[in-house]
Backbone as CSV, one residue per row, in Angstrom:
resi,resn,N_x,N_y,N_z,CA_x,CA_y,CA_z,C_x,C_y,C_z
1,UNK,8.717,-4.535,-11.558,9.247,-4.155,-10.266,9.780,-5.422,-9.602
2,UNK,11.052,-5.276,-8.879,11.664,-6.341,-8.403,11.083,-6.777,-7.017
3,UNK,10.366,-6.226,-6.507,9.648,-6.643,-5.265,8.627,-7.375,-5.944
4,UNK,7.511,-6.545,-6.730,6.255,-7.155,-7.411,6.909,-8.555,-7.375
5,UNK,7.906,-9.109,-8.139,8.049,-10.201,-8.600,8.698,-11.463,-7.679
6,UNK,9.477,-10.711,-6.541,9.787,-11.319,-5.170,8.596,-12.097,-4.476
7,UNK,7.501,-11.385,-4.471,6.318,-11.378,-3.202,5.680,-12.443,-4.468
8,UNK,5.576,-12.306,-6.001,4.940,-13.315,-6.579,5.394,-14.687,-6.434
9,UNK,7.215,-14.577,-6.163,7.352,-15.927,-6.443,7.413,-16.476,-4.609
10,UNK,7.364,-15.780,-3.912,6.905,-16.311,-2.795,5.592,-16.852,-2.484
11,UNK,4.572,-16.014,-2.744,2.839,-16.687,-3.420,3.154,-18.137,-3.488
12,UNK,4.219,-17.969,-4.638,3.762,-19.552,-5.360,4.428,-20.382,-4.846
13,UNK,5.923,-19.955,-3.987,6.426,-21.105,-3.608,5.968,-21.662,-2.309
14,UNK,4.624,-20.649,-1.569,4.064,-21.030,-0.918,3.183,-21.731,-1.035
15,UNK,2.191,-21.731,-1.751,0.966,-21.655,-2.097,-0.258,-20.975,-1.122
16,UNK,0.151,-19.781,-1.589,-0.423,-18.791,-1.253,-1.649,-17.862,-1.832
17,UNK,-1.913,-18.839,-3.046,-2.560,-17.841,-3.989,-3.689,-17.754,-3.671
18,UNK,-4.519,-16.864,-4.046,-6.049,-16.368,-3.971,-6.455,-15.605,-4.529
19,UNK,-8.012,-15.061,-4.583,-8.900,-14.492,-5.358,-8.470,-12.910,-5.793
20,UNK,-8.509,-12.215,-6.043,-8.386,-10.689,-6.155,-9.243,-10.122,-4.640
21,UNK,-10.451,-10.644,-4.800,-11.182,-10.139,-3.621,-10.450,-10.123,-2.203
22,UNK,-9.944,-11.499,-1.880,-9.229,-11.489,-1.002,-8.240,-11.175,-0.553
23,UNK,-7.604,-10.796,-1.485,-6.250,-9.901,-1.834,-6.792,-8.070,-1.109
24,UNK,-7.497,-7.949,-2.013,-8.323,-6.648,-1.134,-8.631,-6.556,0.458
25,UNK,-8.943,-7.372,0.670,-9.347,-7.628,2.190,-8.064,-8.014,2.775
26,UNK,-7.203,-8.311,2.394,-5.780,-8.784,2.997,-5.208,-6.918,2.970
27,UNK,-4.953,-6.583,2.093,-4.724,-5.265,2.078,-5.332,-4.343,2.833
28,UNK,-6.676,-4.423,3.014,-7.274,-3.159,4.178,-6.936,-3.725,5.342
29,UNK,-7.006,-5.044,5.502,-6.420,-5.324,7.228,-4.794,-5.329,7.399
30,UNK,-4.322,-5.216,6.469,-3.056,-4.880,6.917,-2.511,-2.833,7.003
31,UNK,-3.452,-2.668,6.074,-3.544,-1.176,6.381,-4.609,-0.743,8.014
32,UNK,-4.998,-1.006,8.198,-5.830,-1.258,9.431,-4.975,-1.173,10.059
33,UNK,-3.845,-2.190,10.270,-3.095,-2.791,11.738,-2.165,-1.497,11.830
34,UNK,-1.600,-0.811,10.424,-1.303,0.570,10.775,-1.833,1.804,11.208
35,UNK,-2.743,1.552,10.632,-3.426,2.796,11.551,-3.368,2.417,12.672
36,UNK,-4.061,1.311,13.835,-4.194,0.838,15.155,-3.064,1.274,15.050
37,UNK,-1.715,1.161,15.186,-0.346,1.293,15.738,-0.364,3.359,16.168
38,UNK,-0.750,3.526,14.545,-0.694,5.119,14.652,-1.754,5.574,15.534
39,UNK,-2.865,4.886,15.630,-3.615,5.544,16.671,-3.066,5.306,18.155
40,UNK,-2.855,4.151,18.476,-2.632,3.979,19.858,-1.051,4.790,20.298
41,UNK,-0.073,4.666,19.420,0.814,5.603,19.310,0.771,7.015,19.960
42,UNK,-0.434,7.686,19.024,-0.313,9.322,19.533,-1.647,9.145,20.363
43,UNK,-1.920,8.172,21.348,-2.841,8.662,22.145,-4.246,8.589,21.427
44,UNK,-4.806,8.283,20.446,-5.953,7.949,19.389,-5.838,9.812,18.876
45,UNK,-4.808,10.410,18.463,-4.540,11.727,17.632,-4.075,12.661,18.648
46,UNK,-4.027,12.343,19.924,-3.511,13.753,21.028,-1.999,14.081,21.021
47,UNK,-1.539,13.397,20.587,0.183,13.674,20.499,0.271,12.566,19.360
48,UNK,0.364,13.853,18.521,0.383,13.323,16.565,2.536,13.176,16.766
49,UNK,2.766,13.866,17.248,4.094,13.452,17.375,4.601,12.322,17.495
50,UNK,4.041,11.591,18.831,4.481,10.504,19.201,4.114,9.258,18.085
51,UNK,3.584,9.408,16.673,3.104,8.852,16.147,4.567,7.445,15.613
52,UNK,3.937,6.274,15.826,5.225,5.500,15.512,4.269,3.793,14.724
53,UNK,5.364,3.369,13.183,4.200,2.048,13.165,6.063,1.507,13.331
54,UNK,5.520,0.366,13.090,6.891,-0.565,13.061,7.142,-1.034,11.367
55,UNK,8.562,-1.495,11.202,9.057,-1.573,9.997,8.246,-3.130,9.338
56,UNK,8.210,-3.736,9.798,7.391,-4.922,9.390,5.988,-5.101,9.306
57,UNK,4.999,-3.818,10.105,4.021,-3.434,9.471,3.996,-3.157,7.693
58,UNK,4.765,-1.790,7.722,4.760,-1.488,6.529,5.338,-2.461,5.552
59,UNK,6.132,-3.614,5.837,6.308,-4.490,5.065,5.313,-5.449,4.813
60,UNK,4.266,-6.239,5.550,2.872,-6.385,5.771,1.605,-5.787,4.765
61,UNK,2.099,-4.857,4.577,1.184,-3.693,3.826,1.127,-3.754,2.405
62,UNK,3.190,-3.599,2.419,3.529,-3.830,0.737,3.365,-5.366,0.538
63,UNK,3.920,-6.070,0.941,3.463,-7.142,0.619,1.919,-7.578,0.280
64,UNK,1.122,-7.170,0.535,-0.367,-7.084,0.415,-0.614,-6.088,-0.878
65,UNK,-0.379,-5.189,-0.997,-0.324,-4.404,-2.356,0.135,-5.462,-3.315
66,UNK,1.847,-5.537,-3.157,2.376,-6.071,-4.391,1.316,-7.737,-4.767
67,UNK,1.041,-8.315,-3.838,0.472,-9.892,-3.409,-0.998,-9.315,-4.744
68,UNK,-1.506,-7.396,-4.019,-2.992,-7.757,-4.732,-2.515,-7.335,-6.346
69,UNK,-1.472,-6.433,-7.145,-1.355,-5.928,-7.932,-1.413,-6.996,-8.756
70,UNK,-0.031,-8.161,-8.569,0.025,-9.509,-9.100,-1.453,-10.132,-9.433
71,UNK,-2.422,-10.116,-8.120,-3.435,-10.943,-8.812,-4.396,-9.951,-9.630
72,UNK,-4.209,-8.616,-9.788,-4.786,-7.900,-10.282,-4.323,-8.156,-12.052
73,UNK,-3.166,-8.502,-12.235,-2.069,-8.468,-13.292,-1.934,-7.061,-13.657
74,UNK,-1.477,-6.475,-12.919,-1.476,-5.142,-12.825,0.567,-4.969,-12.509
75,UNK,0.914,-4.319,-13.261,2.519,-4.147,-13.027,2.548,-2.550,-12.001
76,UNK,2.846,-3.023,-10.797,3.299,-2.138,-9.885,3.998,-0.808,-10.345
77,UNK,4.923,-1.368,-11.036,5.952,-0.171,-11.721,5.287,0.751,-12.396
78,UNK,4.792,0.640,-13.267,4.048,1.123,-14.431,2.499,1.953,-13.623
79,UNK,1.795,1.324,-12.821,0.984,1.962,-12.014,1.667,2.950,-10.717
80,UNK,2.439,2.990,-10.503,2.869,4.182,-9.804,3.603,5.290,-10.146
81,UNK,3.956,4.544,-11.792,4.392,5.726,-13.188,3.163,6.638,-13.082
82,UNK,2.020,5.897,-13.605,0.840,6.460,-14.017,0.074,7.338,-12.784
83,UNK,1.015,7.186,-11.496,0.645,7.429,-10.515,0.890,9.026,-10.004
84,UNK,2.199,8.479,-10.527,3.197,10.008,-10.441,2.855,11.123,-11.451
85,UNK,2.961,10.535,-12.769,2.722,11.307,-13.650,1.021,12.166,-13.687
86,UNK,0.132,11.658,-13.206,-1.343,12.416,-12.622,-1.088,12.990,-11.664
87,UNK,0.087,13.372,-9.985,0.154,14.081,-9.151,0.738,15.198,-9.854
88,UNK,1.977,14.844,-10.888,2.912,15.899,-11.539,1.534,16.814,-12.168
89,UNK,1.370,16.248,-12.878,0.197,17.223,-13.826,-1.131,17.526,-12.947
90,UNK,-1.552,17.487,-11.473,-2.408,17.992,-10.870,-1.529,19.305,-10.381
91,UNK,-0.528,19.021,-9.446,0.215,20.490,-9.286,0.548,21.691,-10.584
92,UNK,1.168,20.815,-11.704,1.350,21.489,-12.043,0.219,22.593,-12.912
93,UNK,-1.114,22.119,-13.038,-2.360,22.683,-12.786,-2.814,23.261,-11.989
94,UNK,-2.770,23.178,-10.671,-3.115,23.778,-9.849,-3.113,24.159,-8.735
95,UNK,-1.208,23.390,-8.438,-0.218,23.660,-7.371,-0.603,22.482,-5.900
96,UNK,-1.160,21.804,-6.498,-1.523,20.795,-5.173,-1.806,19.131,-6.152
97,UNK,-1.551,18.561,-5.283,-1.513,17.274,-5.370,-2.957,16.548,-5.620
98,UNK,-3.815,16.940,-4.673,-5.269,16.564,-4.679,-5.962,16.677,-5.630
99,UNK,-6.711,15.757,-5.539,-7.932,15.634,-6.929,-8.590,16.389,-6.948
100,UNK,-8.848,17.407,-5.607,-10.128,18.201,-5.596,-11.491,18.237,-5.076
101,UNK,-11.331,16.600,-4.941,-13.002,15.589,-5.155,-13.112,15.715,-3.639
């Protein structure tokens, strides 16, 4: 994936690198700061409408994914193949997306 490999060589031309663990924890707080947006947005859920994050959140986010996949050595592409292809074959089992669980 051409991002995966963007956000890697930024890592390095930063020196940015770190643990897997921390990579994780970089990822839930940047998923965090979206939710806060979406909560304070609609009122903490009273007007789901008004729900709004900003575009550089979600860039924040991916960047934190792609940042943990890399240290995972995990190819982005290929895991959201494997990603797709388990939603395809849950519907097409049993008309929904969900695991069930």
């Amino acid at each position: 994936m051409d991002e995966q490999d963007r956000v890697a060589a930024f890592v390095a031309e930063h020196g940015l690198e770190t643990d897997l663990a921390h990579r994780v924890l970089d990822l839930e707080s940047e998923v965090g700061e979206i939710a806060k947006e979406v909560a304070t947005s609609t009122e903490y859920g009273s007007e789901p409408d008004a729900a709004a994050i900003a575009t550089d959140e979600i860039g924040d986010a991916l960047f934190a994914l792609l940042a943990l996949a890399e240290a995972a050595d995990a190819d982005a592409a290929e895991a959201l193949d494997e990603s797709l292809a388990k939603y395809e074959a849950r519907i097409a089992s049993s008309g929904d997306a969900g695991s069930g669980q």
